[in-house]
C-alpha angles and dihedrals in degrees: 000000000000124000086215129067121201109265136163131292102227090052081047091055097040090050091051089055085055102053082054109283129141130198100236092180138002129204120193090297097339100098114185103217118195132198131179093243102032131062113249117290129216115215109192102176127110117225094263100049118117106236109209126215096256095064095041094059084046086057089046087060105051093034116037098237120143139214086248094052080069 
């Protein structure tokens, strides 16, 4: 089973400002986050969305964050 449960993407996103990232530009819902030790991350959901357990652990991988950052 998953470390990660679906959650929503406004907590995600929130979660990801905490550990150190910054929005550097927004479109309409893509947000481009940056962070000093990671490449630039686009982040394509709107607050709402259910984010499953799948995709989480695919942000977690570009982008550090952990299930307890949640």
């Amino acid at each position: 089973m998953s470390q990660w449960s679906s959650t929503k993407a406004k907590r995600v996103l929130a979660a990801l400002l905490r550990i150190g990232w910054s929005v550097k530009r927004q479109t309409g819902s893509h947000k481009v986050l940056e962070h000093p030790e990671y490449p630039d991350f686009v982040f394509a959901f709107h607050d709402g969305d259910e984010i499953g357990s799948r995709m989480l652990a695919r942000i977690a991988k570009s982008t550090g964050l952990k299930p307890e950052d949640l």
